[in-house]
VEXDOTI-429498 format. One record per residue (C-alpha): x, y, z. Coordinates in nm, 4 decimals, padded with zeros to 6 digits. Each point is the difference from the previous one (the first is absolute). Example, Ala and Ser with C-alpha at 12.3 -4.5 7.8 and 13.67 -1.06 7.14 Angstrom:
<atoms>
<atom px="01.2300" py="-00.4500" pz="00.7800"/>
<atom px="00.1370" py="00.3440" pz="-00.0660"/>
</atoms>
This chain:
<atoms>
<atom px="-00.3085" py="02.4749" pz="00.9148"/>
<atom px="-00.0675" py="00.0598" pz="00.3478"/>
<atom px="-00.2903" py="-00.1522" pz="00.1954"/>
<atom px="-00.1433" py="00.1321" pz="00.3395"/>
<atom px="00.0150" py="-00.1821" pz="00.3142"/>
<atom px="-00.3521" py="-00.0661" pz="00.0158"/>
<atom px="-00.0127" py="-00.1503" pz="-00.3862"/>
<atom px="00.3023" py="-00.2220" pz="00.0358"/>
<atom px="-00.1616" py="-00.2438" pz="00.2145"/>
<atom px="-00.2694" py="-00.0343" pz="-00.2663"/>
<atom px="00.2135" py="-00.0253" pz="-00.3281"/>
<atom px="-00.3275" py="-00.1513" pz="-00.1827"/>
<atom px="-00.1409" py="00.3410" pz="-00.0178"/>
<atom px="00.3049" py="00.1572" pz="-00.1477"/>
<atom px="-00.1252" py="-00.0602" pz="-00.4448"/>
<atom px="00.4006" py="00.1485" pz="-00.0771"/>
<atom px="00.1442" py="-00.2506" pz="00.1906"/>
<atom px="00.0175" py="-00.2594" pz="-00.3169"/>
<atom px="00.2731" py="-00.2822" pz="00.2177"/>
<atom px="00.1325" py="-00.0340" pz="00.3633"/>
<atom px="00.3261" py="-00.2743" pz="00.0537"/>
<atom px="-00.0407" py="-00.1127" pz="-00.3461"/>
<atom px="00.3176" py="-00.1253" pz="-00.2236"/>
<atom px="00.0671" py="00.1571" pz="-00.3292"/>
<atom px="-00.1847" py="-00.1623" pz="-00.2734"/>
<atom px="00.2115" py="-00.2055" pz="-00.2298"/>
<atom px="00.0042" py="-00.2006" pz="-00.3397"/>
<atom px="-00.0958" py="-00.3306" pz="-00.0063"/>
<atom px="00.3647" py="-00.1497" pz="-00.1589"/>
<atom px="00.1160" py="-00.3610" pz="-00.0269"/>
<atom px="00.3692" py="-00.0705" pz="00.0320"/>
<atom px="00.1376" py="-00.2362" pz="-00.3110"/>
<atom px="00.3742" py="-00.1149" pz="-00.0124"/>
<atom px="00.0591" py="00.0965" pz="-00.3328"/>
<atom px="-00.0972" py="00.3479" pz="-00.2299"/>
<atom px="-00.1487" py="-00.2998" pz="-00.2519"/>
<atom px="-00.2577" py="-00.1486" pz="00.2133"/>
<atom px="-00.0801" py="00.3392" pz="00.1502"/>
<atom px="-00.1652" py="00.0996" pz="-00.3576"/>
<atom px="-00.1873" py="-00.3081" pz="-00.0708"/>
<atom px="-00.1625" py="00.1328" pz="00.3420"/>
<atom px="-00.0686" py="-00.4078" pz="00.1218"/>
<atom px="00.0043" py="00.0008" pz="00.4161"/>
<atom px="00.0140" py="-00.3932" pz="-00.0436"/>
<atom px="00.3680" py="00.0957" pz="-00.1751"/>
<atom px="00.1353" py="00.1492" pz="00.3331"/>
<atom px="00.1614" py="-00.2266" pz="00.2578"/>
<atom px="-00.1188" py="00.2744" pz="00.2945"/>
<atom px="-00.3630" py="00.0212" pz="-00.0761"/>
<atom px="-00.2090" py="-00.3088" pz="00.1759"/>
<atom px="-00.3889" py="-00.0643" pz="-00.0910"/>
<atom px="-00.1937" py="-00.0259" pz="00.2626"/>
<atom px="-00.2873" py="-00.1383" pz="-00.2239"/>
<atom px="-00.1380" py="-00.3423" pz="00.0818"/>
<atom px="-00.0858" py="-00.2236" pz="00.2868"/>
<atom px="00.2227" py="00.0762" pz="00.3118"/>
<atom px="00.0616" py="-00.2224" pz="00.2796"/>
<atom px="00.0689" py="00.1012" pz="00.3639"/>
<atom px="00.1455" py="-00.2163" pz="00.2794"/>
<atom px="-00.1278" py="00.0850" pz="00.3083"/>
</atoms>
């Protein structure tokens, strides 16, 4: 697609363009060590997966 000089300094006006400097989209997947653990599907079974639930602390 090509844009005008006068429209590419104003990409908000251009409806086609959909995404500008954007990644490709990809699956959400959790690494497990073992093809067993990987289809009971538990994150809390993978040794590279980390919760960040709960109360954090930070030193300052």
């Amino acid at each position: 697609m090509h844009y005008s000089p006068r429209c590419s300094q104003h990409l908000w006006g251009i409806p086609e363009l959909t995404q500008l400097n954007r990644l490709p989209m990809h699956s959400g997947t959790f690494p497990f060590p073992d093809e067993a653990s990987a289809f009971r599907g538990d994150r809390a079974d993978s040794p590279w997966v980390l919760s960040l639930n709960g109360d954090l602390f930070f030193a300052f």
